[in-house]
Backbone as CSV, one residue per row, in Angstrom:
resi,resn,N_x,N_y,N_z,CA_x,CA_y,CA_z,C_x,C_y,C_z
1,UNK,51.110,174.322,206.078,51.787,173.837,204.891,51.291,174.643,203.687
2,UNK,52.193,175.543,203.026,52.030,175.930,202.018,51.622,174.714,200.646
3,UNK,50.546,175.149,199.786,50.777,173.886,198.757,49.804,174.540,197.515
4,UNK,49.285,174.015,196.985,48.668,174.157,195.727,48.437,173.377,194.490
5,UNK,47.354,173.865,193.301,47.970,173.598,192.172,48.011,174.627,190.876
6,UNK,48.841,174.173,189.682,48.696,175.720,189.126,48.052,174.367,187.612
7,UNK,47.616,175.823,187.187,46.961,175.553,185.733,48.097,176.282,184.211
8,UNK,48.289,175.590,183.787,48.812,175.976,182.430,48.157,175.793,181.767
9,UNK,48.004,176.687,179.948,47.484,176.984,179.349,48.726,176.879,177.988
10,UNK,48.690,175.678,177.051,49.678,175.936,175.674,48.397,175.628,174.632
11,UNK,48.830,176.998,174.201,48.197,177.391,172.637,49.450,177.531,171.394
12,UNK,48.870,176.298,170.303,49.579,176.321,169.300,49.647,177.398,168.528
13,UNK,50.799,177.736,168.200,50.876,178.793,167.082,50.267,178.889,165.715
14,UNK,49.966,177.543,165.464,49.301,177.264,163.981,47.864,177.059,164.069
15,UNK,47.209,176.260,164.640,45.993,176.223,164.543,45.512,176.614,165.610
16,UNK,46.104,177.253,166.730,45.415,177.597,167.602,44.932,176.962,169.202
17,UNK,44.754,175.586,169.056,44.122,174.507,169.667,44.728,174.952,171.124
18,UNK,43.952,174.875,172.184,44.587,175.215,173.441,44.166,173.526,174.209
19,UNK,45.604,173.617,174.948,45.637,172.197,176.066,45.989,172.477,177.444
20,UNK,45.091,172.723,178.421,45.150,172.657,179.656,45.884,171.600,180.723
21,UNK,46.675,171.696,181.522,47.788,170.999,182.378,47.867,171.323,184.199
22,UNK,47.528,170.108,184.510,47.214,171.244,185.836,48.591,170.187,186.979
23,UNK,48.942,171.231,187.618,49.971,170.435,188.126,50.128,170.507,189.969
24,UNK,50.383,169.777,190.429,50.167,169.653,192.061,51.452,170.494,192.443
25,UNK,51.837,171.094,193.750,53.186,171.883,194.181,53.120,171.667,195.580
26,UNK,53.825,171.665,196.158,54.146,171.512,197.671,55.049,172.957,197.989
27,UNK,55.471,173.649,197.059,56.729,174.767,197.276,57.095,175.593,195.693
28,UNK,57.032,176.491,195.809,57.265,177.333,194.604,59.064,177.431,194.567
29,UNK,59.510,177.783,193.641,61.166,178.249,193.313,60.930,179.310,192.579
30,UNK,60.964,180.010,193.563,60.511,181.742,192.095,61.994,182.037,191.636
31,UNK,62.026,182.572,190.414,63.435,183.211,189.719,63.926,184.528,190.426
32,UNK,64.666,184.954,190.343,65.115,186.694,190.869,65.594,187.212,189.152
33,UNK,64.441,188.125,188.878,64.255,188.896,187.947,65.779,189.001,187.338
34,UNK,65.954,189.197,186.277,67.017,189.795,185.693,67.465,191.495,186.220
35,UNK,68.574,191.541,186.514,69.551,192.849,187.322,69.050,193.072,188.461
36,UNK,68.870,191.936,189.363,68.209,192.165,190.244,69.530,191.027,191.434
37,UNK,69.790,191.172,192.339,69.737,190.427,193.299,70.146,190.311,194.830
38,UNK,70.890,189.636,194.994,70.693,189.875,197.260,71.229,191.309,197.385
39,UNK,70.828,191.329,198.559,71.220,192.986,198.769,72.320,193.048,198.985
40,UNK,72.969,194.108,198.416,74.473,193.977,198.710,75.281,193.614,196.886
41,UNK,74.582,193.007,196.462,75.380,192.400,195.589,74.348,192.829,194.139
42,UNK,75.493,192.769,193.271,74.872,193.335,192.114,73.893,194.400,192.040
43,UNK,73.030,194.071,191.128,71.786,195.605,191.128,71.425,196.018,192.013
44,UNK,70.585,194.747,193.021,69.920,195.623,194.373,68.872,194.505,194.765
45,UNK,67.891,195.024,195.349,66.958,194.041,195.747,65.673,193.948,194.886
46,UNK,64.536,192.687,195.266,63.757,192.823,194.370,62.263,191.965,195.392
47,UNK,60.891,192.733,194.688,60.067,192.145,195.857,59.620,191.010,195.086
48,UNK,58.802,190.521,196.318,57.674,188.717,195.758,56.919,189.053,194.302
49,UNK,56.309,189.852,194.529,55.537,190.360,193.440,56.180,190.588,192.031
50,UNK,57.614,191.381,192.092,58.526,191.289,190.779,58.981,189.238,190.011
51,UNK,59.133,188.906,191.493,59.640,186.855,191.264,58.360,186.253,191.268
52,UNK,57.397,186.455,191.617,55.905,185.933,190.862,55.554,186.260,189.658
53,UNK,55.850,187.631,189.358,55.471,188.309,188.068,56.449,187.557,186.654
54,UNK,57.933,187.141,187.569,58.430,186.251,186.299,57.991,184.930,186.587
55,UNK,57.814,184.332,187.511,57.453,183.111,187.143,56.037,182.664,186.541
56,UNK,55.340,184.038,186.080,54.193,183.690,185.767,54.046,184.436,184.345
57,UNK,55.172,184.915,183.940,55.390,185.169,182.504,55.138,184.008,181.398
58,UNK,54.456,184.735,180.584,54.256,184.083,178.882,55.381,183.812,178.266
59,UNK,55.196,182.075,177.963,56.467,181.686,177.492,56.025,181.141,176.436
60,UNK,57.505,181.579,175.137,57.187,180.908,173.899,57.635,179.247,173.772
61,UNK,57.574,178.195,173.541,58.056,177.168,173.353,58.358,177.077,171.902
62,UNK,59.214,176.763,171.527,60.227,176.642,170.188,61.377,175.999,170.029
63,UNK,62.004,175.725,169.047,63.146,175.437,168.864,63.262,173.749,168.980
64,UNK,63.869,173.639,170.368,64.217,172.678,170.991,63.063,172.077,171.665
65,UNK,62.391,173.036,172.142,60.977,172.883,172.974,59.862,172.864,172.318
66,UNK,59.591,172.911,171.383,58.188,172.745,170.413,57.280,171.564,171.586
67,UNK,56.059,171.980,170.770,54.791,171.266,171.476,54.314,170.558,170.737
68,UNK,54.071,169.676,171.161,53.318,168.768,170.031,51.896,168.843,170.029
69,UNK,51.210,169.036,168.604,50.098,169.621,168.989,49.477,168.007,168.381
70,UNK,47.928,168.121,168.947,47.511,166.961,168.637,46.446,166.977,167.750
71,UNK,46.440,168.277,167.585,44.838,168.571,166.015,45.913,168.675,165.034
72,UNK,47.222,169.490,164.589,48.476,169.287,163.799,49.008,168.231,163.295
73,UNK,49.216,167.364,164.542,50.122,165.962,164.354,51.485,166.268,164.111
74,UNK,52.170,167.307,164.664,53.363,167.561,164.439,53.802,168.413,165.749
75,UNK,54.658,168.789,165.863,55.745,169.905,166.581,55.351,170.884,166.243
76,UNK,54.736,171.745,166.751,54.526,173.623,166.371,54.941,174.502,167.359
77,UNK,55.667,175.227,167.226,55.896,176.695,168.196,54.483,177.060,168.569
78,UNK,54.802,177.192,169.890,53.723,177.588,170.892,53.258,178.438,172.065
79,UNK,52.017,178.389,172.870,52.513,179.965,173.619,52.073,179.122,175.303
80,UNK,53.053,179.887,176.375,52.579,178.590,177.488,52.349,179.616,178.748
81,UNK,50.682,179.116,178.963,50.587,180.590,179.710,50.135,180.257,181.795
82,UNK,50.628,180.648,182.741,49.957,180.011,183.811,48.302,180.900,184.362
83,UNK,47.507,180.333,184.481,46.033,180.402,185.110,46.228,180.342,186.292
């Protein structure tokens, strides 16, 4: 049985404050990279390592998604990173 857990990492944009999140998985859903996909179709193919490499990309949270920071007391754009 494949399984795990992963660690996230969101650091506020304003003061900084980092909050650790650790989360249990039984099964990953990796993305297929942008211009990338089944063989045969569209761009072409793409390896594990390219669909790990995005699912483990630095994401901004904003907008709609703001974080609520808890040294702030408000909603701040933020940065959300996996460990």
């Amino acid at each position: 049985v494949f399984c795990g857990q992963l660690r996230s990492r969101v650091e506020c944009c304003v003061c900084k404050k980092e909050s650790n999140c650790y989360d249990p998985f039984m099964d990953l859903s990796l993305p297929i990279p942008k211009g990338k996909g089944l063989k045969g179709q569209s761009q072409g193919q793409c390896t594990l390592q390219e669909c790990l490499r995005d699912f483990a990309a630095e994401e901004r949270l904003e907008g709609n998604d703001t974080y609520y920071c808890s040294k702030c007391k408000t909603h701040q754009c933020a940065v959300k990173r996996l460990h």
